[in-house]
C-alpha positions in Angstrom: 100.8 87.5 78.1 97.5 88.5 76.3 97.9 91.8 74.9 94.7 93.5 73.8 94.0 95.3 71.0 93.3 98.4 72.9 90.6 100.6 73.7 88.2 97.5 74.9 84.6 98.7 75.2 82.9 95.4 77.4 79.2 97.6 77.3 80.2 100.2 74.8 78.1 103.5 75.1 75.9 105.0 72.7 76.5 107.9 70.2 73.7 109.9 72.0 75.6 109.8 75.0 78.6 112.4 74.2 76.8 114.8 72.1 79.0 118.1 71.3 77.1 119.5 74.3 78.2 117.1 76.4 80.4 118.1 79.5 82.0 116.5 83.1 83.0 117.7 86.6 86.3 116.1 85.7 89.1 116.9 83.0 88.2 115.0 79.7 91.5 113.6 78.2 92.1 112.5 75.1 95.3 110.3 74.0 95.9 110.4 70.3 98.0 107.4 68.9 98.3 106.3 65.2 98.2 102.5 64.8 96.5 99.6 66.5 96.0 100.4 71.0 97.9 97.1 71.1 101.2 99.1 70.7 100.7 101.0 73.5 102.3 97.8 75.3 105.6 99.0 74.0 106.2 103.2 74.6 104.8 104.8 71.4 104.4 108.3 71.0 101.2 110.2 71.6 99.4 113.4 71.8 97.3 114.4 74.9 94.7 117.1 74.5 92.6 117.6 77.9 89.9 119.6 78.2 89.1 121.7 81.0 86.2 120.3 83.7 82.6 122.4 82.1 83.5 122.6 78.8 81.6 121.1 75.5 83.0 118.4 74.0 82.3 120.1 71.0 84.5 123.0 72.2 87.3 120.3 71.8 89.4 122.3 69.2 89.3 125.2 70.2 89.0 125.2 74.3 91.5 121.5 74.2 95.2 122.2 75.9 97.6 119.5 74.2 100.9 118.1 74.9 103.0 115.6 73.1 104.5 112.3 74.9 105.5 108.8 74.8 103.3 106.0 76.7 102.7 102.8 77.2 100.9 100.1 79.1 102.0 99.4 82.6 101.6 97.0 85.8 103.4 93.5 86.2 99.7 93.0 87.6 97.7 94.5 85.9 98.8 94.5 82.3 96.7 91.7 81.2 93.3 92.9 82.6 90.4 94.6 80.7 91.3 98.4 81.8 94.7 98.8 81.9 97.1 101.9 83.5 99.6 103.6 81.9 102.9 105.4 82.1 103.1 109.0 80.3 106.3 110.6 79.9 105.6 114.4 79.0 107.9 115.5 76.3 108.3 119.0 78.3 106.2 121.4 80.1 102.5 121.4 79.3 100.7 124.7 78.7 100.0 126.8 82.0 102.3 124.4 83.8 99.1 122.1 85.1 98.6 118.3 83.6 95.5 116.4 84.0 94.0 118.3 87.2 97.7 118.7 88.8 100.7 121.3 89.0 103.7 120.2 86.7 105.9 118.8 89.0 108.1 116.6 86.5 107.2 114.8 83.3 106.4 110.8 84.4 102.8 110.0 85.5 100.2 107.3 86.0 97.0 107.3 84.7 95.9 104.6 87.2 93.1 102.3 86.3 90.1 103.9 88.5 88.0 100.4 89.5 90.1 97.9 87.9 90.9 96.7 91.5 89.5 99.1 93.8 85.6 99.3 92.8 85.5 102.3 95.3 87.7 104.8 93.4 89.0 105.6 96.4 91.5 103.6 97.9 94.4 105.0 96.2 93.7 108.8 96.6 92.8 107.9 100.6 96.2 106.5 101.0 98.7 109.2 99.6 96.0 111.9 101.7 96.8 110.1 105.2 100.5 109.8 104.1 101.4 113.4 103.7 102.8 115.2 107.0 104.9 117.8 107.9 108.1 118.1 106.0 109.1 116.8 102.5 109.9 113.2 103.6 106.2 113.1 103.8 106.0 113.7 100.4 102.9 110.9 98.6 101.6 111.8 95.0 99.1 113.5 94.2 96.0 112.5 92.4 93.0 114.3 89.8 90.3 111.9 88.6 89.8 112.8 84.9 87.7 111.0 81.9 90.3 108.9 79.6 88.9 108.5 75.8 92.2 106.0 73.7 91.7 107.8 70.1 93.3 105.3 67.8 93.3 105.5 64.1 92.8 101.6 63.8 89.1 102.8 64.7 89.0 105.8 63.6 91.4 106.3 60.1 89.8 110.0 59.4 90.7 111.5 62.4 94.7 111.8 61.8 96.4 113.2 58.3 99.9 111.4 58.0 100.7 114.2 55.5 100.4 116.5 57.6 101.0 114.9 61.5 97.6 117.1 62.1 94.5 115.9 63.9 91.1 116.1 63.2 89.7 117.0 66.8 86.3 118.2 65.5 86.1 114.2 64.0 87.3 113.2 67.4 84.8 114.7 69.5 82.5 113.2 66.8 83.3 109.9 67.4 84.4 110.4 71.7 81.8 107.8 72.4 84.2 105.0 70.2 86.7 105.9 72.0 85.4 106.4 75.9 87.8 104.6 78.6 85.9 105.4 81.7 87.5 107.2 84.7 90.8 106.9 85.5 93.0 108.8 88.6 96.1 110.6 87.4 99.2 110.0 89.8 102.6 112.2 90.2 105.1 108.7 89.8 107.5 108.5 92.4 110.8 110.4 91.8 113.6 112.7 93.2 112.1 116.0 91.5 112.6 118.9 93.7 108.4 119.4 94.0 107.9 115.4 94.9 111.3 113.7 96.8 113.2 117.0 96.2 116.7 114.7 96.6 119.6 115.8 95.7 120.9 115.1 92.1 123.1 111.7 92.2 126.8 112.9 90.3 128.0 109.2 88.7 131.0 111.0 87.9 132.1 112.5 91.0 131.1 110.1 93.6 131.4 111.2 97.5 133.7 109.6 99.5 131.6 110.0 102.8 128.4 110.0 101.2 126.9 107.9 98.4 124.1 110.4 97.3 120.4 111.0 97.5 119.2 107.7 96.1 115.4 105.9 96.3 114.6 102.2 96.6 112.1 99.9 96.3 111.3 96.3 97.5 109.3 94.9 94.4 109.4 92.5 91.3 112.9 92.4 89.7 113.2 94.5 86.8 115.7 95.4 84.1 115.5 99.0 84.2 116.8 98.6 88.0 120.1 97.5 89.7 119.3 94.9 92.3 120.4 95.3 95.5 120.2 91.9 97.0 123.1 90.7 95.5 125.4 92.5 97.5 124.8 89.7 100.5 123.6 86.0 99.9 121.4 84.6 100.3 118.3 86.0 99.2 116.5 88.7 101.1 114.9 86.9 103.7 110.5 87.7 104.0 111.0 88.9 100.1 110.9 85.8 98.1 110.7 86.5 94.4 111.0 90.5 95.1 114.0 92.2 95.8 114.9 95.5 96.6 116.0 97.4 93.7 117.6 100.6 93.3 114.7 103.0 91.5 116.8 106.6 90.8 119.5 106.0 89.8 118.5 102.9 87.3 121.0 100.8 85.6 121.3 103.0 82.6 122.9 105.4 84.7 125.7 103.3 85.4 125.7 102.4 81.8 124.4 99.0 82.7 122.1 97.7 80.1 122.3 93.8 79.8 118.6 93.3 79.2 118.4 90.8 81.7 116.0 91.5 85.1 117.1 91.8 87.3 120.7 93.6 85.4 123.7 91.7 85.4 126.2 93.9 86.5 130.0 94.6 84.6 133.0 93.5 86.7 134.2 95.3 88.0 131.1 96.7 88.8 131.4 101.0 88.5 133.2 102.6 91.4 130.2 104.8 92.3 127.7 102.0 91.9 129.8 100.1 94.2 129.5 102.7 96.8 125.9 102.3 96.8 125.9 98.5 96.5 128.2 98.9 100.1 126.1 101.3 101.8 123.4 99.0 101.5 125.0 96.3 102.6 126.4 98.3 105.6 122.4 99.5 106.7 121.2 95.8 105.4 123.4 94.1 107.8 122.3 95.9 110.7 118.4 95.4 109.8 119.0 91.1 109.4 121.1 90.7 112.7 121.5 86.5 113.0 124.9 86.6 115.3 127.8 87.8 115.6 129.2 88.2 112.2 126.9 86.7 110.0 124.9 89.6 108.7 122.5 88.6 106.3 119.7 85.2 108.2 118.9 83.2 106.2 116.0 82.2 108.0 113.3 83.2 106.7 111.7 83.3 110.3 114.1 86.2 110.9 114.2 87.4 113.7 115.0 84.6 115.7 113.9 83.6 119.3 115.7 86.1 121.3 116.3 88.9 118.7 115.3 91.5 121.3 118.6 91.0 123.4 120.6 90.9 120.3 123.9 92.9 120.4 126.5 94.0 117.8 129.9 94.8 118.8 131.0 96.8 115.5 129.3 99.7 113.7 129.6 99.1 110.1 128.9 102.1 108.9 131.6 103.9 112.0 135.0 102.8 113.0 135.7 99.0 114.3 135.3 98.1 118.3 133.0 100.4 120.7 130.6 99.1 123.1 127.9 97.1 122.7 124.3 97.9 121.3 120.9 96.8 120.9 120.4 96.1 117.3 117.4 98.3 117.2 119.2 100.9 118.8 122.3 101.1 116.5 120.0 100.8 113.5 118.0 103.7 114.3 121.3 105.9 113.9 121.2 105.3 110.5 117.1 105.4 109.8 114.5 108.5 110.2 112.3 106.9 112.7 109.3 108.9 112.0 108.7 108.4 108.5 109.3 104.5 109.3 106.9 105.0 111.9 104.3 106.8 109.8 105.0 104.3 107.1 104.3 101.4 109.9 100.8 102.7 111.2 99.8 103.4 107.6 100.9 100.0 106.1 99.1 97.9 109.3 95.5 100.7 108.6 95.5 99.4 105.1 96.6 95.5 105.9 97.6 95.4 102.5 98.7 91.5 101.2 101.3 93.6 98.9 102.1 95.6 102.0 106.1 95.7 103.2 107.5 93.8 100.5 106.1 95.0 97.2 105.9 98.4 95.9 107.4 99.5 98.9 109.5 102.8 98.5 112.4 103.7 100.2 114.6 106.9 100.2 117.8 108.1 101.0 118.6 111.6 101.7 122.0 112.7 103.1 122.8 110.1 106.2 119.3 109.0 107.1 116.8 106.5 105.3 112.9 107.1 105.2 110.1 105.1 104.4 108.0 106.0 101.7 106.1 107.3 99.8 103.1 104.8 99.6 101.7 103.2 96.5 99.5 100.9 94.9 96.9 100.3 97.4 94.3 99.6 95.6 93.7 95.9 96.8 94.0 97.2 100.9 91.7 98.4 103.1 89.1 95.5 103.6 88.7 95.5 99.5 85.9 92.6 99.5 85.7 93.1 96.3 89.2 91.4 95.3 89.6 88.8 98.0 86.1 87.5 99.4 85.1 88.5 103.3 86.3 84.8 104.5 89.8 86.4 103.2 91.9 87.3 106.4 93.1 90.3 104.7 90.0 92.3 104.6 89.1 91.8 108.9 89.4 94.7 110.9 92.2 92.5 113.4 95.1 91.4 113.0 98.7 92.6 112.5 99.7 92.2 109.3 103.6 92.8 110.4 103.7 89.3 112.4 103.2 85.7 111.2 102.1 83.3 113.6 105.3 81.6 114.7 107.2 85.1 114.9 108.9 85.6 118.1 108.7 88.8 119.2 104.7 88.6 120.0 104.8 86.5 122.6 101.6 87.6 124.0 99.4 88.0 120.9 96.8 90.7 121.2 93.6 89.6 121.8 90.8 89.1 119.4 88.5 92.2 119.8 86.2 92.6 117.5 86.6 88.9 115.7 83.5 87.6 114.2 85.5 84.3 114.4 87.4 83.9 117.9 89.2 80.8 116.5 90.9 83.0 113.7 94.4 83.8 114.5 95.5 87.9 115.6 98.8 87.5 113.5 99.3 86.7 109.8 98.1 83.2 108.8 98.5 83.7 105.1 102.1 84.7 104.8 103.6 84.6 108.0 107.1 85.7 105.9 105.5 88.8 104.4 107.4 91.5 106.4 111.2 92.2 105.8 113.3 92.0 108.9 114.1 95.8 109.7 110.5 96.5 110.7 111.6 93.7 113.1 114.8 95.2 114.2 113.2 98.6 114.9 110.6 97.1 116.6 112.7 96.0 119.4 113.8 100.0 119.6 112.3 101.7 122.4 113.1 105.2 120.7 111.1 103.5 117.2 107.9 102.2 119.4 108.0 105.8 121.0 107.8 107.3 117.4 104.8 104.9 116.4 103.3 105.9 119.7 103.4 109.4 119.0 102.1 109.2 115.4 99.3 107.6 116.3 98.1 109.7 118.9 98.9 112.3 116.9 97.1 111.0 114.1 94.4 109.2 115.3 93.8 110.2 118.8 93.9 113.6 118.8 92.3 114.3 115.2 94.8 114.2 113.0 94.9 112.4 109.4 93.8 109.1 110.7 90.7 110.1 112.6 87.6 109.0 111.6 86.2 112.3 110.8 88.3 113.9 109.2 88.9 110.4 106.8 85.3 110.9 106.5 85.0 114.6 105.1 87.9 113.8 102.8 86.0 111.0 101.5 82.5 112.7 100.9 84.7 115.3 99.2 86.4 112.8 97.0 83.2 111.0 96.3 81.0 114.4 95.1 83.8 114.4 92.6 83.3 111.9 90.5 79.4 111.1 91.2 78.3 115.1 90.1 76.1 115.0 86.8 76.1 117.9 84.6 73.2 119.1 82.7 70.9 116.3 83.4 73.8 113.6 81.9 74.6 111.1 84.4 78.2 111.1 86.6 82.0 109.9 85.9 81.6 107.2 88.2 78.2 105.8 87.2 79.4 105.9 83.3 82.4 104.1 84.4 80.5 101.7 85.9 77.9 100.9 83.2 80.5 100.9 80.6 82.8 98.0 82.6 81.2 95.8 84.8 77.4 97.1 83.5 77.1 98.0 87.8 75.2 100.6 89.4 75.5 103.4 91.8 73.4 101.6 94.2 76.2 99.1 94.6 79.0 101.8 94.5 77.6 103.2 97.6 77.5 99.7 98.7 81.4 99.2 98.2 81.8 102.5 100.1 80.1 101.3 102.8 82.2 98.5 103.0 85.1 100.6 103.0 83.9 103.2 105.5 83.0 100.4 107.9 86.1 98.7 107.7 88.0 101.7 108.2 86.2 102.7 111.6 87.1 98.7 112.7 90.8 98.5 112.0 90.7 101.7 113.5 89.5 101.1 116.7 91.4 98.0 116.5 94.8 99.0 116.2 93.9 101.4 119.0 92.8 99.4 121.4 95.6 97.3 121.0 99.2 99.1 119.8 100.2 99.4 123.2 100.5 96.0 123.7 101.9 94.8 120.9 104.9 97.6 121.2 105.3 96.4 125.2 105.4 92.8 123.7 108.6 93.7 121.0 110.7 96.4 122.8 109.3 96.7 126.7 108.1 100.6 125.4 105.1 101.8 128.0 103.1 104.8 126.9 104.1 107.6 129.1 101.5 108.7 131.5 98.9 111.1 131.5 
């Protein structure tokens, strides 16, 4: 891994462009760190002083709210490119209980690397917008662009007193234009805080006997900080590969499971309310990867196999032994809130992510159900040209991302509409293993197909968060953001442009474009041919009108 020696300046800006008169639309934050940026790849301390949208840089002492914290460079990604994105960890509550733009709603956030990925700028925000819904399983982050300037005393020595642990912030507004970053989008992370998940806090020492807690999961890289889950049923998860799903809140720690190794390996015996988790997983895992009787996990990694839909199972693992047989689908959807896996479906095939299903793919528990979501990182989806060239079957308007050309359930595979290439397949050529089996399994529900049904009429048809105009006034709202000038200077977006990839706003608009257009396509798209593909995996027909 190349690790920079942070803040990297590839067209570095003038002096004359952040004069103390200077002011933005957007928050101006600046992250105080003594020592060389390249620490920041390890959590160091800092200090964060923002200051307010419309005020002077030169106003930064006096008018600046600060906070302390600890921070450092994150992304498996990511972490190597130019502009990186970071994890903050507030030290407590921030002045007047706001942070960057947002309400305090708990101390971890992402200051996500605007443009890195998504030239747009507005990918990311887009995709947390359309996720929210009614209720708090529809929870997504929320997200305030703001200005980032790295203030390090490796380029600035005179702008910290050791002695003291003081700042100079008169000497830092001085020199902002050393230290400018660009514009950067700051995200609530992920977690079980009563104003984001709001789950129920996990008790390691008195563990339920009928219920294992509120927990939240992920299917991503392995990591040391979380307990894998896979373990708990060879072989590997099938349509995962390399990733795994890992258990996010609680993490290993809060076992007392530290072994350093990623993913952990876990103490035998492994702790009684881990264990718990480790077989309510197993339990709902079993039912999502049906291969037989008995034989739980397939190894297959064409799961399902040719005649999934007719599959039965004769014993409820998570209920008492015998009863009488079920679809798979069916008895799985006991045990899974259809609506949010529904919502999480539609959203996940709008976006036709290549990281979509199995990587940074969240998963909750609350009480006896499991949800999808929240979404994240989808800064490479939604036709991004950008990233992955327009031959790239990723970034057409057709196609279900959810089915690989041999899988069985399509028999009849949608037809083309739309192609500019008739010979290109409707399914997934690329990575015809991307999608875990339980999308599969609830697929052959008629009760799950109804959900997606509904969502998307209620969504899309009827003017809901996936129609095309209101995704269009949210998006001219989000773009006046971070393209307004102030006092003749020139906008967040255009100086974030110039200073990385010396672009233009003529070409911004351009990338928009793109984005707009492929939006209305997959759109229409999916539309035009949902129906068939959920007649195709469960026999559901849209109830008449």
């Amino acid at each position: 891994m190349s690790e920079h020696a942070l803040p990297l300046q590839p067209t570095p800006p003038a002096a004359t462009e952040f004069p103390a008169t200077f002011t933005s639309p957007l928050p101006l934050v600046f992250v105080l760190f003594d020592g060389d940026g390249k620490k920041l790849y390890a959590e160091q301390p800092v200090a964060i002083v923002t200051l307010a949208p419309g005020k002077a840089l030169g106003d930064l002492a006096s008018a600046g709210v600060s906070s302390t914290a600890k921070m450092h460079v994150r992304g498996e990604a990511t972490r190597d490119d130019a502009k990186v994105q970071y994890a903050v960890h507030l030290d407590g509550k921030p002045a007047g209980e706001t942070f960057v733009g947002l309400d305090y709603t708990g101390k971890h956030w992402v200051f996500n690397d605007a443009g890195a990925v998504d030239f747009t700028y507005l990918r990311n925000p887009m995709a947390f917008h359309m996720q929210r819904g009614p209720g708090d399983h529809y929870w997504a982050p929320h997200s305030a662009y703001f200005e980032l300037f790295l203030c390090t005393t490796a380029l600035c020595p005179g702008i910290y007193d050791k002695s003291t642990g003081a700042w100079d912030l008169g000497a830092v507004a001085t020199d902002a234009y050393r230290f400018y970053q660009g514009l950067y989008i700051n995200l609530e992370k992920v977690g079980g805080q009563k104003a984001r998940l709001d789950l129920g806090k996990y008790d390691k020492k008195h563990p339920h006997d009928d219920d294992v807690g509120d927990l939240i999961l992920q299917a991503n890289h392995v990591d040391s900080k979380y307990v894998s889950l896979n373990g708990t049923m060879p072989p590997t998860l099938p349509a995962l590969g390399a990733n795994q799903v890992v258990l996010c809140e609680p993490k290993a720690d809060h076992f007392g499971i530290d072994s350093g190794d990623a993913p952990p390996t876990l103490p035998a015996p492994v702790p009684p309310s881990l264990q718990q988790i480790l077989d309510w997983w197993s339990n709902w895992a079993t039912l999502s990867a049906y291969d037989g009787p008995g034989s739980g996990w397939s190894g297959n990694p064409q799961c399902p196999p040719s005649g999934y839909a007719d599959a039965t199972r004769m014993v409820d693992p998570f209920g008492p032994s015998g009863g009488s047989p079920q679809t798979l689908g069916t008895l799985l959807a006991q045990y899974t809130d259809l609506p949010s896996f529904a919502r999480y479906l539609l959203l996940a095939e709008i976006a036709k992510d290549p990281d979509g299903y199995h990587r940074s793919t969240y998963m909750f528990k609350k009480g006896d159900q499991l949800y999808a979501g929240p979404l994240w990182d989808k800064n490479k989806s939604y036709g991004n040209t950008q990233n992955y060239g327009s031959d790239y079957w990723y970034v057409e308007s057709y196609g279900w991302t959810l089915f690989g050309s041999d899988n069985p359930l399509v028999q009849n595979p949608p037809a083309k509409t739309g192609s500019p290439d008739p010979s290109k397949d409707p399914t997934n050529p690329l990575n015809p293993a991307q999608v875990p089996c339980w999308w599969w399994v609830l697929l052959t529900s008629k009760a799950f197909c109804a959900e997606v049904w509904k969502v998307w009429q209620t969504e899309y048809a009827t003017g809901g968060a996936f129609n095309d105009t209101n995704l269009t006034a949210y998006l001219t709202t989000q773009k006046t953001l971070i393209t307004t000038t102030t006092r003749g200077e020139s906008s967040p977006a255009a100086r974030d442009l110039t200073l990385w990839r010396n672009d233009t706003v003529a070409n911004w608009k351009g990338y928009v474009s793109d984005l707009e257009t492929y939006l209305s396509a997959r759109l229409r798209w999916i539309d035009s041919n949902l129906a068939a593909m959920l007649a195709d995996t469960s026999g559901f027909a849209p109830p008449k009108t």
